[in-house]
C-alpha positions, 0 to 999 in steps of 0.5 A: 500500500505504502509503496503504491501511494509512493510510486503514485506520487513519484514523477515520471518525466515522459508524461509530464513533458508530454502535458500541456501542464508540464511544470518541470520546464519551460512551456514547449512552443507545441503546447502555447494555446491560441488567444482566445482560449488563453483570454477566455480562460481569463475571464473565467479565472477573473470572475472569482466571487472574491471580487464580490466578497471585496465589494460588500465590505467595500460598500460597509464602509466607504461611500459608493461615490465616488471613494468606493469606485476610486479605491477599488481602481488603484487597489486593482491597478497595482495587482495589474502592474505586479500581474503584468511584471510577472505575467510577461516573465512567464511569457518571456521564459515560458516558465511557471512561477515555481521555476522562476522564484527558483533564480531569483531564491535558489534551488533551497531557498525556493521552498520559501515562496512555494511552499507559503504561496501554496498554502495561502492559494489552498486557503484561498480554495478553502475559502470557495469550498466553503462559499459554495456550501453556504451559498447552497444552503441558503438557495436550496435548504433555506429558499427551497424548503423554508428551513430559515432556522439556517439562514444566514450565519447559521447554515454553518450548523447544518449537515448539508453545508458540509454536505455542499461543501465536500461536493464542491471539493470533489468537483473541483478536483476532478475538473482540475485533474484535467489540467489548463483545458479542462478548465478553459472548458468551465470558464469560457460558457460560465462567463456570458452567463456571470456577466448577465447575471451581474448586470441584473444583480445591479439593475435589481440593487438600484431597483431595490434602493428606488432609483439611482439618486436614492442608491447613492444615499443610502450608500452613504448613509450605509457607509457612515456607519462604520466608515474605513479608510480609503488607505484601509479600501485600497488594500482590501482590493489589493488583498483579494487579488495579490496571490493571484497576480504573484502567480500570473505566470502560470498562465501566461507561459501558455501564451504565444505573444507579448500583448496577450501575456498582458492582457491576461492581468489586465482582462483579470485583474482590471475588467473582470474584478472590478467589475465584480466590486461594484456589483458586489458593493451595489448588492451589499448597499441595496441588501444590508449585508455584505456577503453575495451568497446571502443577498443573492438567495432564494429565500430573498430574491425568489426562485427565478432570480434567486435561482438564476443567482444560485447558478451565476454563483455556482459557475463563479465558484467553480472556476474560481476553485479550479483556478486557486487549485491549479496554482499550488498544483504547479508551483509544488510539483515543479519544487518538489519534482512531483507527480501533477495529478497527484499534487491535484490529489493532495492539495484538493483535499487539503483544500476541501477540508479547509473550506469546511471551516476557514469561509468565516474567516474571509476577511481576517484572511485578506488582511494577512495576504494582503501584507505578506504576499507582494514583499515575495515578489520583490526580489524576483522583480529587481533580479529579472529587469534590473540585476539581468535585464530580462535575460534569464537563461532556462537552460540552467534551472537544474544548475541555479545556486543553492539559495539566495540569502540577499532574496530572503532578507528583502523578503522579511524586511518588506513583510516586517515593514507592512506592520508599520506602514506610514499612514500615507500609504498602503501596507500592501504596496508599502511592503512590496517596495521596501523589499525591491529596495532592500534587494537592490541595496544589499545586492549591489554592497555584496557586488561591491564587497566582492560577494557572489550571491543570488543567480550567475548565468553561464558565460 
C-alpha cells in the first residue's frame, strides 16, 4: 500500500513533458494555446466571487461615490502592474512561477515562496469550498424548503453545508485533474452567463434602493456607519487579488505573444474584478449585508432570480476553485519534482477540508495576504529587469545556486515593514517596495564587497 501511494506520487518525466501542464520546464512552443482560449480562460479565472466578497465590505464602509469606485481602481491597478511584471516573465521564459522564484531564491531557498504561496492559494480554495456550501444552503435548504432556522450565519450548523461543501471539493478536483483545458472548458460558457447575471444583480440593487439618486444615499448613509479608510479600501482590493497576480505566470507561459501575456492581468485583474466590486458593493448597499451568497438567495430574491443567482454563483465558484487549485498544483510539483495529478490529489483535499471551516474567516484572511504576499515578489522583480535585464537563461534551472540569502532578507524586511506602514500609504504596496529596495541595496554592497550571491548565468 505504502509503496503504491509512493510510486503514485513519484514523477515520471515522459508524461509530464508530454502535458500541456508540464511544470518541470519551460512551456514547449507545441503546447502555447491560441488567444482566445488563453483570454477566455481569463475571464473565467477573473470572475472569482472574491471580487464580490471585496465589494460588500467595500460598500460597509466607504461611500459608493465616488471613494468606493476610486479605491477599488488603484487597489486593482497595482495587482495589474505586479500581474503584468510577472505575467510577461512567464511569457518571456515560458516558465511557471515555481521555476522562476527558483533564480531569483535558489534551488533551497525556493521552498520559501512555494511552499507559503501554496498554502495561502489552498486557503484561498478553502475559502470557495466553503462559499459554495453556504451559498447552497441558503438557495436550496433555506429558499427551497423554508428551513430559515439556517439562514444566514447559521447554515454553518447544518449537515448539508458540509454536505455542499465536500461536493464542491470533489468537483473541483476532478475538473482540475484535467489540467489548463479542462478548465478553459468551465470558464469560457460560465462567463456570458456571470456577466448577465451581474448586470441584473445591479439593475435589481438600484431597483431595490428606488432609483439611482436614492442608491447613492443610502450608500452613504450605509457607509457612515462604520466608515474605513480609503488607505484601509485600497488594500482590501489589493488583498483579494495579490496571490493571484504573484502567480500570473502560470498562465501566461501558455501564451504565444507579448500583448496577450498582458492582457491576461489586465482582462483579470482590471475588467473582470472590478467589475465584480461594484456589483458586489451595489448588492451589499441595496441588501444590508455584505456577503453575495446571502443577498443573492432564494429565500430573498425568489426562485427565478434567486435561482438564476444560485447558478451565476455556482459557475463563479467553480472556476474560481479550479483556478486557486491549479496554482499550488504547479508551483509544488515543479519544487518538489512531483507527480501533477497527484499534487491535484493532495492539495484538493487539503483544500476541501479547509473550506469546511476557514469561509468565516474571509476577511481576517485578506488582511494577512494582503501584507505578506507582494514583499515575495520583490526580489524576483529587481533580479529579472534590473540585476539581468530580462535575460534569464532556462537552460540552467537544474544548475541555479543553492539559495539566495540577499532574496530572503528583502523578503522579511518588506513583510516586517507592512506592520508599520506610514499612514500615507498602503501596507500592501508599502511592503512590496521596501523589499525591491532592500534587494537592490544589499545586492549591489555584496557586488561591491566582492560577494557572489543570488543567480550567475553561464558565460
Amino acid at each position: 500500500m505504502l509503496q503504491a501511494i509512493t510510486d503514485f506520487f513519484k514523477v515520471n518525466e515522459a508524461e509530464e513533458a508530454a502535458s500541456d501542464d508540464n511544470p518541470l520546464a519551460p512551456t514547449r512552443e507545441e503546447h502555447k494555446q491560441p488567444a482566445g482560449p488563453m483570454l477566455a480562460l481569463a475571464f473565467g479565472w477573473g470572475f472569482l466571487i472574491t471580487g464580490l466578497l471585496a465589494g460588500g465590505q467595500l460598500a460597509a464602509g466607504v461611500a459608493f461615490w465616488p471613494n468606493l469606485i476610486e479605491a477599488a481602481f488603484w487597489g486593482n491597478l497595482v495587482n495589474f502592474v505586479v500581474g503584468a511584471l510577472l505575467g510577461y516573465m512567464g511569457y518571456k521564459t515560458a516558465c511557471n512561477s515555481g521555476l522562476l522564484y527558483r533564480f531569483a531564491y535558489g534551488r533551497i531557498g525556493v521552498y520559501l515562496p512555494v511552499i507559503f504561496l501554496a498554502i495561502l492559494t489552498t486557503g484561498w480554495q478553502g475559502i470557495v469550498v466553503g462559499a459554495f456550501g453556504f451559498a447552497w444552503v441558503q438557495g436550496i435548504v433555506v429558499g427551497l424548503f423554508g428551513q430559515t432556522q439556517y439562514a444566514g450565519a447559521a447554515g454553518f450548523d447544518t449537515i448539508w453545508f458540509y454536505v455542499f461543501a465536500l461536493g464542491a471539493g470533489i468537483l473541483y478536483t476532478g475538473t482540475t485533474y484535467a489540467g489548463v483545458k479542462g478548465i478553459q472548458k468551465i470558464s469560457v460558457p460560465s462567463v456570458v452567463i456571470l456577466v448577465l447575471v451581474g448586470f441584473y444583480a445591479a439593475y435589481i440593487s438600484i431597483d431595490q434602493a428606488g432609483g439611482w439618486a436614492a442608491f447613492l444615499e443610502l450608500a452613504n448613509k450605509r457607509a457612515a456607519e462604520n466608515p474605513i479608510s480609503m488607505i484601509k479600501a485600497i488594500n482590501i482590493v489589493i488583498g483579494t487579488w495579490i496571490v493571484g497576480a504573484v502567480v500570473m505566470p502560470e498562465y501566461t507561459r501558455f501564451a504565444k505573444s507579448a500583448w496577450v501575456a498582458i492582457a491576461i492581468p489586465f482582462v483579470v485583474l482590471i475588467i473582470s474584478q472590478y467589475f465584480l466590486q461594484i456589483i458586489g458593493a451595489m448588492g451589499a448597499t441595496a441588501s444590508g449585508s455584505a456577503d453575495f451568497t446571502d443577498y443573492m438567495s432564494i429565500a430573498k430574491q425568489g426562485l427565478v432570480v434567486g435561482g438564476l443567482g444560485l447558478i451565476g454563483m455556482s459557475l463563479a465558484l467553480w472556476t474560481t476553485g479550479d483556478a486557486n487549485l491549479y496554482l499550488p498544483v504547479i508551483q509544488t510539483a515543479s519544487t518538489f519534482h512531483l507527480r501533477t495529478k497527484a499534487m491535484v490529489l493532495f492539495w484538493g483535499v487539503l483544500g476541501t477540508i479547509f473550506g469546511l471551516g476557514i469561509y468565516q474567516h474571509f476577511f481576517a484572511w485578506i488582511d494577512l495576504i494582503a501584507n505578506l504576499v507582494p514583499p515575495l515578489v520583490g526580489p524576483l522583480i529587481i533580479d529579472y529587469y534590473v540585476v539581468h535585464r530580462t535575460k534569464y537563461d532556462t537552460s540552467d534551472i537544474n544548475r541555479l545556486h543553492v539559495w539566495n540569502p540577499v532574496a530572503i532578507v528583502s523578503y522579511l524586511v518588506g513583510a516586517v515593514s507592512t506592520f508599520y506602514t506610514p499612514e500615507w500609504t498602503v501596507p500592501a504596496l508599502f511592503g512590496l517596495v521596501v523589499s525591491m529596495i532592500t534587494y537592490v541595496i544589499v545586492y549591489y554592497a555584496a557586488s561591491m564587497a566582492g560577494i557572489k550571491v543570488g543567480y550567475k548565468r553561464a558565460v
